[in-house]
N, C-alpha and C positions, 0 to 999 in steps of 0.2 A: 746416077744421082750424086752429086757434089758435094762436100760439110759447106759449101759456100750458102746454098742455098737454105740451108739449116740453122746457119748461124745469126744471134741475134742481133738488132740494131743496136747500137752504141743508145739511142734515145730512148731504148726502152727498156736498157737497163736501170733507171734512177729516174724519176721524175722530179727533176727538177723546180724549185717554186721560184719566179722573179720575184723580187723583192720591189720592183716597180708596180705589180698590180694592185700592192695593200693603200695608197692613197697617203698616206705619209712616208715621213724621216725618221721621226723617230718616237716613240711610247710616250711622249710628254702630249702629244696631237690627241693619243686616242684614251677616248671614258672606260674607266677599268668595267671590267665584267660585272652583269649583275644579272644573278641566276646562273641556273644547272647549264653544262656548256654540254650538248650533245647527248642529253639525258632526258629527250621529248618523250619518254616512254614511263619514265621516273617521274618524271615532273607531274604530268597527269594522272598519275595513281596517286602523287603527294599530294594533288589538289584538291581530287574526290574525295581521300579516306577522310582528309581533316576539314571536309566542309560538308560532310554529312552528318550531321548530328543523332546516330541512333546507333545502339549496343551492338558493339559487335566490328565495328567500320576503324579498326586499328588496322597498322601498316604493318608489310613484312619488306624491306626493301634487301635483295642481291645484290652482291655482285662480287667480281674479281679484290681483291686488296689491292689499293693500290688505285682506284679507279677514281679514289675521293669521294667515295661513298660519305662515309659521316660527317666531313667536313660540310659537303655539299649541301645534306640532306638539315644539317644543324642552321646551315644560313637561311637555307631555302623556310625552313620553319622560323627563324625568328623574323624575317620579314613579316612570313604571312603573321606572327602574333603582334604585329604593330598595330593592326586594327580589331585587335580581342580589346575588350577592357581588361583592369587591372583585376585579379578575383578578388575574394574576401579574405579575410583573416581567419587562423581556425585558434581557439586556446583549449585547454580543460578547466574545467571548474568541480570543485567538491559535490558527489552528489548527496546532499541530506538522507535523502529517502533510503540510500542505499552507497552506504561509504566505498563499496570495491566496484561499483560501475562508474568512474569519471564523468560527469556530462559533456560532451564538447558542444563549443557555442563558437559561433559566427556572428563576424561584422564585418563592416564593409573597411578596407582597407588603412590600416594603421590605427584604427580602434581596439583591437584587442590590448595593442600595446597599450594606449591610453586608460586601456579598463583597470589593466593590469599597475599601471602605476596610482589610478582611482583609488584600488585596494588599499594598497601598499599604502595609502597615504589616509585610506580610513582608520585602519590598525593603527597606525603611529599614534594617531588624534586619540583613537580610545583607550591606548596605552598610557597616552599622557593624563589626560583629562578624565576622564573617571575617575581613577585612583586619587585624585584629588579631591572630585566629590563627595566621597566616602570620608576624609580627612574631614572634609570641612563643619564648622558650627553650624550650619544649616540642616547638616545629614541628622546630626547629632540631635537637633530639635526635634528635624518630623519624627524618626527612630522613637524619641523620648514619649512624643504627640500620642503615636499610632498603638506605644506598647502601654498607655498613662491608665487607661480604663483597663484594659486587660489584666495590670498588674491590681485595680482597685479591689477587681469584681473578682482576683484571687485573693485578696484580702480578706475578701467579706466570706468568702467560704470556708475559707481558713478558720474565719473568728465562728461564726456561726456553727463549725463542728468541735470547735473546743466548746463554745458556751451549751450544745446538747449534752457535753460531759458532766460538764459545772452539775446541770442542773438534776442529772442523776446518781450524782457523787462522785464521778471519775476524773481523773485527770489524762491527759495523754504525753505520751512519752516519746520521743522519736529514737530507733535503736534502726541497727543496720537494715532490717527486713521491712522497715515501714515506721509507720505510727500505732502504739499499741495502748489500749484503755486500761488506767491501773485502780483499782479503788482508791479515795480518800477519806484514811481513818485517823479522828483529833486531829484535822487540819494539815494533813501531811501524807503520799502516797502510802500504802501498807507494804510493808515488806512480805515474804515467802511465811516468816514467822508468825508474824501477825494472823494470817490469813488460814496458817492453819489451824492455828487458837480458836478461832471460828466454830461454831456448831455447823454442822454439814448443812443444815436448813438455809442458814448465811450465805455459807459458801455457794451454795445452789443458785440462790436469789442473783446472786454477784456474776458468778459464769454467765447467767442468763442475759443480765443488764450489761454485760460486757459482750456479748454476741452482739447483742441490738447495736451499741455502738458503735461496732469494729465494722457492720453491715454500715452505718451510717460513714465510716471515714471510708468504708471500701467508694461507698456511691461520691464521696465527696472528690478524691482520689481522681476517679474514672473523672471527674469534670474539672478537673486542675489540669489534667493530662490533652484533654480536649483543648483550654484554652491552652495549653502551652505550644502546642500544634497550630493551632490560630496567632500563637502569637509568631511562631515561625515565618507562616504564611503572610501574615502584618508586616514582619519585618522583610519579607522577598519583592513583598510589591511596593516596600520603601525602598528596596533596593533598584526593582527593575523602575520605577519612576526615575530615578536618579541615573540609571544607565541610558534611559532612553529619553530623558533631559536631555542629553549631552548628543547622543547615538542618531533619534530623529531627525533629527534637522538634517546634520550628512546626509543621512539616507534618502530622503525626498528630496535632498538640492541632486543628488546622482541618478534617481530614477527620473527626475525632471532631465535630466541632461540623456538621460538612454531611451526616452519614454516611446521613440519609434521604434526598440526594440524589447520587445514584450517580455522576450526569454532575460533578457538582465533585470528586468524590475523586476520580474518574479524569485529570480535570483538574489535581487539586494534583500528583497520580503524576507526568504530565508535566510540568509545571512542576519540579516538584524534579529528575525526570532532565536536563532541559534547564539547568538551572544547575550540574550536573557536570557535564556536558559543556561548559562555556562559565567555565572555571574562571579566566581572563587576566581575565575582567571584576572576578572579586571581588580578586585580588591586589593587595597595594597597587602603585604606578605603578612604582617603581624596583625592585621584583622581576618585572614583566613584561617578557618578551623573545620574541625571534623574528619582531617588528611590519617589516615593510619598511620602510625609510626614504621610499620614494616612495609609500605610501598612507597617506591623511588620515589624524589621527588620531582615537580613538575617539571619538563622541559616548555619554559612559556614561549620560545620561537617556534617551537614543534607543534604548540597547542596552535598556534594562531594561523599555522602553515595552510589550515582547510578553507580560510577564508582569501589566499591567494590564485590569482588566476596565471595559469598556465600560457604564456604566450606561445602556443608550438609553432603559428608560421605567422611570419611578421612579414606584407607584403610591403611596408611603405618606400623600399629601397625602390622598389620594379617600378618601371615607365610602359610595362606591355606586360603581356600574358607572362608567366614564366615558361622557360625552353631551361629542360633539365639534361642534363647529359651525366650520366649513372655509370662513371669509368669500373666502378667495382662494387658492381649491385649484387650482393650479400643480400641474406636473410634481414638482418638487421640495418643496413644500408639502405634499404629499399622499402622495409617496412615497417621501421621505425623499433621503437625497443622499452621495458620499462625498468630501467637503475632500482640497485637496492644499494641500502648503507647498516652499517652493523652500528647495531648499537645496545649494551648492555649485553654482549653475544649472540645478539638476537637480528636476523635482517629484518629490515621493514621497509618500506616503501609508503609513496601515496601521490596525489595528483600533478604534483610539480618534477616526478622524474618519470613524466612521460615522456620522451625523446624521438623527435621527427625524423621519417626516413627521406629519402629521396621521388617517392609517390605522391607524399605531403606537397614536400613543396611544390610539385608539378601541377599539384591541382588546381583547374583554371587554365591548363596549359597544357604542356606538351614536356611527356617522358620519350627519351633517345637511351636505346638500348644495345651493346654488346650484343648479337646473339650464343661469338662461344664464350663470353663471362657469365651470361646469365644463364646456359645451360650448363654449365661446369659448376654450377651452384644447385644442384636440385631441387632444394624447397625454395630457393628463389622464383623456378619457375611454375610449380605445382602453386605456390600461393598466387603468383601474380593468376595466374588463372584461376583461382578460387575469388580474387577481388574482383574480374572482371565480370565475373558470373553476378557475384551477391550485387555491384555496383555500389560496394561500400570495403572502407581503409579501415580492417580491423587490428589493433594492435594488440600483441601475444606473443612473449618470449617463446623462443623457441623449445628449449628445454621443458617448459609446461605443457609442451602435446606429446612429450616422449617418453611422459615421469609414468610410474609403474603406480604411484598413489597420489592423490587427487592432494591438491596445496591449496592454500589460502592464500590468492594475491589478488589483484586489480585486474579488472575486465573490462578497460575502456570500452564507451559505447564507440561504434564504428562512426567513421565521417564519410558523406557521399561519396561516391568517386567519379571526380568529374575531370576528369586527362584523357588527352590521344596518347597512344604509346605507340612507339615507334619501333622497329630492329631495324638492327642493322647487320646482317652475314652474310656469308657465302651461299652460291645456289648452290651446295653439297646440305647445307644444313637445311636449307627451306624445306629441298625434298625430301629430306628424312622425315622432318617435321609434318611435311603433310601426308607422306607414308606410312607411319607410326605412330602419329600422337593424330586421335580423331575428335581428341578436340579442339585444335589447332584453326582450323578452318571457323571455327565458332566463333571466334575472337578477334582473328585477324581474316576476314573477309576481303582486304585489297593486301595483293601481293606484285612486284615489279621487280625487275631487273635490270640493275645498273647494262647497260650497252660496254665494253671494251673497245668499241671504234665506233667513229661519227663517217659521214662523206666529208672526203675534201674537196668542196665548194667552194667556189668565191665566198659565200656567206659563212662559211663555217672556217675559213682560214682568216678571214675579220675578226671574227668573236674568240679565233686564238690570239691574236693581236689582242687582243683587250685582256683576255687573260695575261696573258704577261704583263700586259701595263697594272691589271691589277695585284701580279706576284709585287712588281716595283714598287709600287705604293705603300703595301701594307710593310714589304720588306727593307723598305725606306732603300731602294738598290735604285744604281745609274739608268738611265733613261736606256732603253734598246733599239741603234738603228736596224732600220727597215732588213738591212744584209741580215741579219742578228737573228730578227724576227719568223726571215725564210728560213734560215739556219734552224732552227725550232720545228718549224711544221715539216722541212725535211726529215730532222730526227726523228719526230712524231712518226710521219709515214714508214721511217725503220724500223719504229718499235713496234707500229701496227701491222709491220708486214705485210701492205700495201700501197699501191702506189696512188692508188685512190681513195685509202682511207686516212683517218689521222686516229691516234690513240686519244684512250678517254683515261689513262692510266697519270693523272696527273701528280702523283708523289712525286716518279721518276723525273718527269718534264721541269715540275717544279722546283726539284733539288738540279736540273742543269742549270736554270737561272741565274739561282741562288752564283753557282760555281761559277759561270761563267762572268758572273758582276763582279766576285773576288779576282779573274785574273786582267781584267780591265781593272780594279784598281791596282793590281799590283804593278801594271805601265805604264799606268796615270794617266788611263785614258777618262773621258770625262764620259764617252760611251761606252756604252757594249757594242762591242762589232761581230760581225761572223768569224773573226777569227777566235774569239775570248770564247763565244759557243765552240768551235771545233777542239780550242785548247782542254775546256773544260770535258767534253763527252772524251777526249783520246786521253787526261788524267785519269775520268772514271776507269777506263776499260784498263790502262795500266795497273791500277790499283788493285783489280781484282784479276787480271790476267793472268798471275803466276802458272796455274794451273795448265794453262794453252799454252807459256813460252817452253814446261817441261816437257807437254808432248813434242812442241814442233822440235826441241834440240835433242828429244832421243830418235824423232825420226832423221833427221840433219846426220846422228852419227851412229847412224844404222841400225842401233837398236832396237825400232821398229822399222821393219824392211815395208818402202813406199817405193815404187819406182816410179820416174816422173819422167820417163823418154826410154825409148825403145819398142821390141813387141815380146809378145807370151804369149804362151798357148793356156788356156783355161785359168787365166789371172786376171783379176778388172779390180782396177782402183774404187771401190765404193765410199759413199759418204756418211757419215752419220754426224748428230749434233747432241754433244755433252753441254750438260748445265750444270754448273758449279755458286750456288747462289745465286746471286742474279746475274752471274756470266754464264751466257749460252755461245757456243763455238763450236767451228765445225771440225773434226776429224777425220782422214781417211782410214779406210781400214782395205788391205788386202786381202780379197775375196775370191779363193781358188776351189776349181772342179776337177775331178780326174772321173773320166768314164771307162767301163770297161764290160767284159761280157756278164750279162745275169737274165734277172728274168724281170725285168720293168720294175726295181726298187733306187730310188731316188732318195738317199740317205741327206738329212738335215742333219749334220756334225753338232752344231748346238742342240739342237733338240735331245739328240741321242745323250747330250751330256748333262742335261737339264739346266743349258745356259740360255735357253731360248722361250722370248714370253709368248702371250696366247697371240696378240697381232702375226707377231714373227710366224708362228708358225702359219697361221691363215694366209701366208702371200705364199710360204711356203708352197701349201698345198697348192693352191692358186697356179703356181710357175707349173707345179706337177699336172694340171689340169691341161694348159696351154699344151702341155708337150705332147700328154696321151693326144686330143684334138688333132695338132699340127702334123704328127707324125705316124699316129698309131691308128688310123684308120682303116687301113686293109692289110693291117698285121697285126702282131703284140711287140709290143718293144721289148726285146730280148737286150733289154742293158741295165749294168749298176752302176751307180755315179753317188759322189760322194760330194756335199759343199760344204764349205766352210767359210767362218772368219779366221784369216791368221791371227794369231800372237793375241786373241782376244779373250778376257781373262772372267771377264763378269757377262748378266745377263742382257743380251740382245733381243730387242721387242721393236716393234714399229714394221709397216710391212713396206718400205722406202725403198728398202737393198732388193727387193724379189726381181725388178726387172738387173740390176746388177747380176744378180745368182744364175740369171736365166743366159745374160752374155755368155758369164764365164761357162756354164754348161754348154751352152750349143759351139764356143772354142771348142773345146775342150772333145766334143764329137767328130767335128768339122775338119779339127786340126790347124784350124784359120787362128792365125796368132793376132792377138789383140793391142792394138796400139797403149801403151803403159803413162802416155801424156796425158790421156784421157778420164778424167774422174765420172762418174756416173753417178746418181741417185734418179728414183721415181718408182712407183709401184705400177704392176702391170694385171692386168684383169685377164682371163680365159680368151679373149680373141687376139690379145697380145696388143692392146691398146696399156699405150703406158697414161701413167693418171698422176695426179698433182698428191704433193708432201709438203709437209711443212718442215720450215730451216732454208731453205733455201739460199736466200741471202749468206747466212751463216756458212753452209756447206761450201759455197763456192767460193766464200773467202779462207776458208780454213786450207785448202785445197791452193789457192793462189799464193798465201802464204810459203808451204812448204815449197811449191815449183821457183820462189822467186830468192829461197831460203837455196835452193842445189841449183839457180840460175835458171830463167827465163830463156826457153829455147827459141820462141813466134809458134809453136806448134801443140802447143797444151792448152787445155781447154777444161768444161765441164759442160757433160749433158745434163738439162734438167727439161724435165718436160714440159711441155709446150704450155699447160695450164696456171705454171708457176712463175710467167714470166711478169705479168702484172703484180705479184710479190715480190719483185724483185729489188734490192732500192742501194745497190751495191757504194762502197767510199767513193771516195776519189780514186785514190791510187791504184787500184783496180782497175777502173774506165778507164785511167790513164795509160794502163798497159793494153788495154782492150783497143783504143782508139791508134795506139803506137804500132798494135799488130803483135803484139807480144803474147796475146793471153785469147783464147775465144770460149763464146758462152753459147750450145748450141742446146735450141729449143725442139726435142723430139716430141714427137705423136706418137708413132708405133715400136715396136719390137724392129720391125726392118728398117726403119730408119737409123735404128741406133746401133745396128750391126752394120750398117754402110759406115756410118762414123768411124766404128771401133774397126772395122778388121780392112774399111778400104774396096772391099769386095759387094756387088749387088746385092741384096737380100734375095728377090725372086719372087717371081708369081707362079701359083701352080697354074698349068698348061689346061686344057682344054681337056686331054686326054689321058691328064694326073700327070703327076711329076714336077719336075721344076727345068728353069734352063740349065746347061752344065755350067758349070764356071759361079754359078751363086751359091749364096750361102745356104740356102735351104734343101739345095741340090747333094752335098757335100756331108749337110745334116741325115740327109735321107738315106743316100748310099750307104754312110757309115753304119746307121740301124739295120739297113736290107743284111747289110755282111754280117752283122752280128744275130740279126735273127736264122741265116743261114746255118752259120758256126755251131749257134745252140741246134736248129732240127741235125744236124751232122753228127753234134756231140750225145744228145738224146737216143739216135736211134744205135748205138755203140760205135761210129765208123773213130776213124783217127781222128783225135782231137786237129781242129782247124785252127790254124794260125789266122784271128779274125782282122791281124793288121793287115793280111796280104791285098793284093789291089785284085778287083775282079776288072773284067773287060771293061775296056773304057764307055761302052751304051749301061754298065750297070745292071745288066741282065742275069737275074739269079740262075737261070736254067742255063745257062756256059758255064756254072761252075761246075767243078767235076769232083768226084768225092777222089782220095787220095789212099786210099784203102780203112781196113777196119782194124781197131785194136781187140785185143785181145780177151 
C-alpha cells in the first residue's frame, strides 16, 4: 500500500469560489442585505415570540459573540416595529387623595407634553392674574358688600348689651380678659372704695345685677364670635368667587380640549378645587396673613410644583414602536428612579423627579437586553422578573427595600407593562438559566440559537454578496469586485472550517472589509479587488502573530527540537493548535515512547505530572484499550512503556495526539523507525479507526511552516484523517507547494494506514490462524510482546534474568526458546 494512494487531491484541499458564478462585477449591481443572513432558526423564533401577544412569549436569543447577534436581532426588530403604531405617552400627575402615590396618566402620543406645558401655562395666568383681582376696587367693593351687614348686626349687639347695662345701672368696661360690668354711682363708674362704703345688702344686690350682666355679654360674646366666623367664611367665598372668576374659564376651555380623556378632566376638577382651597398662595404677599412668625417662609415655586405634570415618556420624536437597546441596564437604568433635593437639611422629593428608566421608554415596543450586563446586575434581573410577573413598571429606589426602618417617600402608582424583552447571550448563559433559575422558562418561553455557519449555496454565497454591499453602503467604502467578493466567502469558509460551509461570525468578516477598502485606497484603486482582501486578512494575522513567529524561531534554532526529515524510533512529530486571542496556530510538538519489560502499564508522562486534561487522558486510555484488544488476547502484555510530550511545559487536553502516541508506541515496540517528515494529528477509537479533530487547517500550516522555515525536501507531509478533509481550506502558498510536489497532505482511515505512511513498512492482517505476516508491522509488534512476556514467566519463576532484546527464531516460536540457567 503506497502514500500515493493516501494522499490528498490538490482540489480538495481549498474549495475554491469563481467569482464568475455571483452574476456581477461589482457591489454597486447588487441590493444590500435585508434581514438575518443564515439565521433561519433565529429569525423564526424572532417572529413567533414578538407576534404572540400573551404573558410570558419574551425572547432568549444565543449564540457565539461575534455572530452579529444584537446587531442583527436590533434590525430584524426595528423593522418589524415599523408596522406597531406609535404608543402613548406616560407623565405623573400629583395625587390629591394621597400625596406619596403619584397618579400616572396616559395620552396618546405627544399629549402629555402638550398637557404638561397646559399647566405650566395655567399656573403662569393664575400667578399673574389673580393677585391682581385681590388689588383691585372691585375686590374691595364686594369684600366691603359681603362684610356691610355682618359688621351692622355686630353693631347692634354691641349697642343692645351696653344699653341692658344702662338700664340696670352699669356700665362696661373693656380690660384685657374681656368686657366687665362696673356699677354707676352719681353718674360715674364706682371705684373699689366706693363700693366698699356700701352696706353689704348693696353690695349683694350689685354682685347679683352684675352676674346677670356678665351672663348677658358672655351670650352676646358667643354671637360676635359666630359672626366673626361667618364673616371669615363671607370673606373666603369673596375670595374663591374672585379666584374662580379668573380660574374657570381656563379650566373648562382645557377640559373642553381633553374631554375624550376623562382621567384629565377629572384631574383639572381637582386641580381647580385644590387652588380654592389654598387661596394665601394666589394672594398678593402683603394681604396674606395668619403665617407663624416661626415657620419658613413660603417657597411659592415648590408650592405650585403639585399642580405640574410630569412628562416621563415623551413619544412625539418616534415614527414606530420604540426598539430600546439597554447597553447598561442597572437597577435604576432599567427601572427608572426617584431624585431627592435638600432643602433646609431636610431631603424632599415629589412628582416631578420621577425619573424614566429604559423599560419606560420601551413601552409599546421592544426592550434588547445584554444577558452578561444584566445578570451581573442582580436586582436588575430579580426585578425585571418581578415586572413581568405583576405586568406592571413599578418605581422604587433601591435603597428603600433594603432600609432596616420603614421612610416616608413616594410610591408611584405602577404603569402597565406593555414591551417584548429581548436577551441577548451566550448558550453557556441560557443553560444555566434554564438549569437554575425555574423561573426563567416563565417569562421567556421562545428561546433560539444564533447558527455559527450557514451552507454554502449558490443562494447563500448571493446573500453574502449583498452583505458586503450592505457593509459598503452603511460604510460609505469602495464598491467590491466580484474577485474581492470570492475572496470573502473563501475566508468565510476558513473561518467556518469548512468547505461547505460559510461563517455566520460576522464581526470578523466585517472588520476584513472594512481593511481591505482602506488598502484599496491606499493604491487608489477605485475597487476592492482580491488582492486588497488577501492584503488585508495577511495584515490581520501579522498583527497578531508574534506569538507563532516566537515559536517557529525557537524551533528554527533548536530550541525546541522538531525534526522535519529523517527516521526514529519511538518519536512522531504530533500537532497541536494554540489560540492566542483571536490567533489560532498550529504547533508541532515531539511526541516520544520508550517500551520495555513490566507487567501491561502504559504510563501517560503528563498525566503522572498533572499536565494533562480530562479529554487527554480519555484518548489516552482509549490508545491503552486498542493495544490490550490488538495484542493481548491470548496473553497478558508483559510490557512498560512510557509517553510523552517533549519540551512541553503547560497542560495538554484534546484527545487529537492519541492516534500520534499510539505510532510512537507501536515504533517504539517494533523497532520500526518512523519517518520525522511526517506530522500526524487525529484521534483513534478501540478498533484503531482514526477519527476527525478540529484545527486542521491550522495544524498543517503550522507544520508547513516550520518544514519550509529548515527547507522544503518533496517528502514531508501531514496525516490528517480522512474525516477532516472536507475542513480543509488551506492558503495559497501551501497548494502551491502541494501542487509543485514539495509538501503532501495524506488523508488516513485507520491505524494501519498511518503506519504504512510513517514507517514504510505494511501494517498487516491477522492470518486465518492468528498471527500476522513477517515483515509487517503488527508482526514485529507481536513478536516483541511474545519475547517480553517470555522474559517476565523466565524472570518470575527465579531462572536468569533474560535479555528480552535477544531475537528468538525467526517462525517466533516461544517453545525454542530455551531457559539459560537459574539465578540464584
Amino acid at each position: 500500500m503506497g502514500k500515493e494512494r493516501l494522499e490528498v487531491p490538490l482540489d480538495s484541499l481549498n474549495k475554491r469560489f469563481d467569482p464568475d458564478t455571483l452574476g456581477f462585477e461589482t457591489t454597486d449591481e447588487v441590493e444590500p442585505l435585508e434581514g438575518l443572513l443564515g439565521q433561519e432558526r433565529a429569525e423564526s423564533a424572532l417572529e413567533l415570540a414578538l407576534g404572540i401577544d400573551a404573558p410570558g412569549f419574551n425572547l432568549f436569543i444565543s449564540g457565539p459573540p461575534g455572530t452579529g447577534r444584537h446587531t442583527a436581532v436590533r434590525r430584524h426588530v426595528e423593522r418589524l416595529a415599523l408596522d406597531k403604531p406609535i404608543p402613548p405617552d406616560w407623565g405623573y400627575v400629583h395625587n390629591f387623595d394621597d400625596p406619596a402615590q403619584p397618579t400616572p396618566i396616559s395620552l396618546p402620543c405627544g399629549w402629555v407634553r402638550i398637557l404638561a406645558a397646559d399647566m405650566n401655562e395655567l399656573i403662569e395666568t393664575v400667578c399673574r392674574d389673580v393677585p391682581r383681582v385681590f388689588e383691585s376696587d372691585e375686590y374691595r367693593e364686594r369684600m366691603e358688600e359681603a362684610m356691610q351687614d355682618i359688621q351692622a348686626r355686630r353693631q347692634q349687639m354691641t349697642s343692645e348689651m351696653e344699653q341692658a347695662a344702662r338700664q340696670v345701672g352699669f356700665a362696661l368696661r373693656s380690660t384685657q380678659v374681656g368686657l366687665t360690668p362696673l356699677p354707676v354711682i352719681d353718674g360715674k363708674p364706682a371705684s373699689r372704695e366706693v363700693l366698699a362704703a356700701l352696706p353689704a345688702a348693696e353690695r349683694a344686690r350689685l354682685r347679683q345685677t352684675a352676674d346677670e350682666i356678665q351672663d348677658v355679654i358672655n351670650r352676646t360674646l358667643v354671637e360676635i364670635r359666630r359672626l366673626s366666623k361667618e364673616a371669615i367664611e363671607q370673606a373666603r367665598n369673596v375670595d374663591r368667587e374672585i379666584v374662580l372668576f379668573t380660574l374657570t374659564p381656563i379650566v373648562d376651555e382645557l377640559q373642553e380640549k381633553y374631554k375624550e380623556h376623562p382621567e384629565v378632566v377629572d384631574y383639572l376638577e381637582q386641580v381647580e378645587k385644590d387652588l380654592v382651597e389654598r387661596l394665601e398662595l394666589l394672594k398678593p404677599k402683603d394681604a396674606k396673613s395668619g403665617a407663624s412668625p416661626f415657620q419658613p417662609p413660603v417657597d411659592e415655586e415648590e408650592a405650585f410644583t403639585r399642580y405640574r405634570v410630569n412628562d416621563l415618556i415623551d413619544n412625539t420624536t418616534c415614527t414606530t414602536a420604540p426598539t430600546v437597546v439597554a447597553h447598561n441596564p442597572t437597577y435604576y437604568n432599567l427601572f427608572g428612579r426617584i431624585d431627592y433635593q435638600s432643602r433646609m437639611g431636610t431631603l424632599t422629593t415629589n412628582h416631578m423627579m420621577i425619573k424614566s428608566g429604559a423599560i419606560h421608554e420601551a413601552n409599546g415596543g421592544y426592550l434588547i437586553l445584554q444577558a452578561r450586563e444584566l445578570l451581573s446586575n442582580p436586582m436588575s434581573w430579580q426585578t425585571l422578573k418581578r415586572t413581568l410577573h405583576s405586568g406592571e413598571i413599578a418605581i422604587e429606589n433601591m435603597g428603600e427595600q433594603f432600609s432596616a426602618l420603614p421612610s416616608s417617600t413616594l410610591r408611584p402608582r405602577p404603569i402597565p407593562l406593555d414591551a417584548k424583552i429581548i436577551i441577548v447571550g451566550t448558550p453557556g448563559v441560557l443553560y444555566r438559566l434554564q438549569s437554575f433559575d425555574e423561573e426563567f422558562r416563565r417569562y421567556f418561553k421562545v428561546t433560539a440559537d444564533f447558527e455559527t455557519d450557514m451552507d454554502r449555496t449558490p443562494e447563500n454565497a448571493a446573500k453574502y454578496a449583498a452583505y458586503v454591499a450592505e457593509q459598503c453602503k452603511e460604510g460609505r467604502l469602495r464598491p467590491f469586485h466580484k474577485t474581492a467578493v470570492a475572496r470573502v466567502i473563501n475566508h468565510s469558509s476558513r473561518i467556518a472550517a469548512h468547505q461547505d460551509k460559510l461563517t455566520t461570525r460576522f464581526m470578523g468578516i466585517a472588520d476584513i472589509i472594512t481593511e481591505a477598502n482602506y488598502w484599496a485606497k491606499s493604491t487608489g484603486s477605485d475597487l476592492v479587488m482580491a488582492q486588497h482582501v488577501n492584503k488585508a486578512i495577511e495584515e490581520r494575522h501579522y498583527r497578531s502573530n508574534l506569538r507563532e513567529d516566537r515559536v517557529l524561531q525557537m524551533i528554527e534554532e533548536g530550541v525546541i527540537r522538531i525534526s522535519t526529515d529523517g527516521k526514529a524510533v519511538g518519536q512522531v512529530n504530533g500537532l497541536a493548535v494554540l489560540s492566542v486571542g483571536e490567533l489560532s496556530f498550529g504547533k508541532p510538538s515531539r511526541i516520544s515512547a520508550r517500551a520495555s519489560l513490566g507487567r501491561g502499564q502504559v504510563v501517560n508522562v503528563e498525566r503522572e505530572t498533572k499536565l494533562s486534561g480530562r479529554i487527554h487522558d480519555k484518548g489516552f486510555m482509549i490508545l491503552n484499550g486498542y493495544l490490550q484488544g490488538k495484542y493481548g488476547y491470548d496473553k497478558p502484555l508483559s510490557l512498560a512503556a512510557s509517553i510523552g510530550f517533549e519540551q512541553s511545559y503547560s497542560e495538554v487536553d484534546g484527545d487529537s495526539a492519541s492516534s500520534t502516541e499510539l505510532y510512537a508506541l507501536l515504533s517504539a515496540i517494533s523497532g520500526l523507525p518512523i519517518d520525522q517528515g511526517i506530522a500526524v494529528t487525529g484521534s483513534v477509537d478501540q478498533n484503531g479507526d482514526v477519527q476527525a479533530i478540529g484545527g486542521g487547517t491550522q495544524k498543517i500550516e503550522g507544520f508547513f511552516e516550520v518544514c519550509k522555515a529548515r527547507g522544503l525536501t518533496g517528502k514531508q507531509g501531514v496525516m490528517v484523517p480522512k474525516d477532516n478533509i472536507q475542513h480543509l481550506m488551506l492558503k495559497e502558498e501551501v497548494l502551491d507547494a502541494i501542487e509543485a510536489g514539495k509538501f503532501h497532505v495524506y488523508g488516513i482511515s485507520t491505524i494501519d494506514e498511518g503506519i504504512e505512511v510513517l514507517t514504510g513498512a505494511p501494517a498487516g492482517e491477522r492470518l486465518e490462524g492468528g498471527g500476522y505476516p513477517e515483515g509487517t508491522v503488527h508482526y514485529l509488534v507481536e513478536q516483541r510482546l511474545k519475547e517480553m512476556a517470555k522474559a517476565a514467566r523466565d524472570f518470575s519463576k527465579g531462572g536468569k534474568e533474560t535479555d528480552a532484546s535477544e531475537s528468538s527464531e525467526p517462525d517466533g516460536n516461544p517453545d525454542d526458546e530455551k531457559e539459560t540457567g537459574k539465578s540464584g
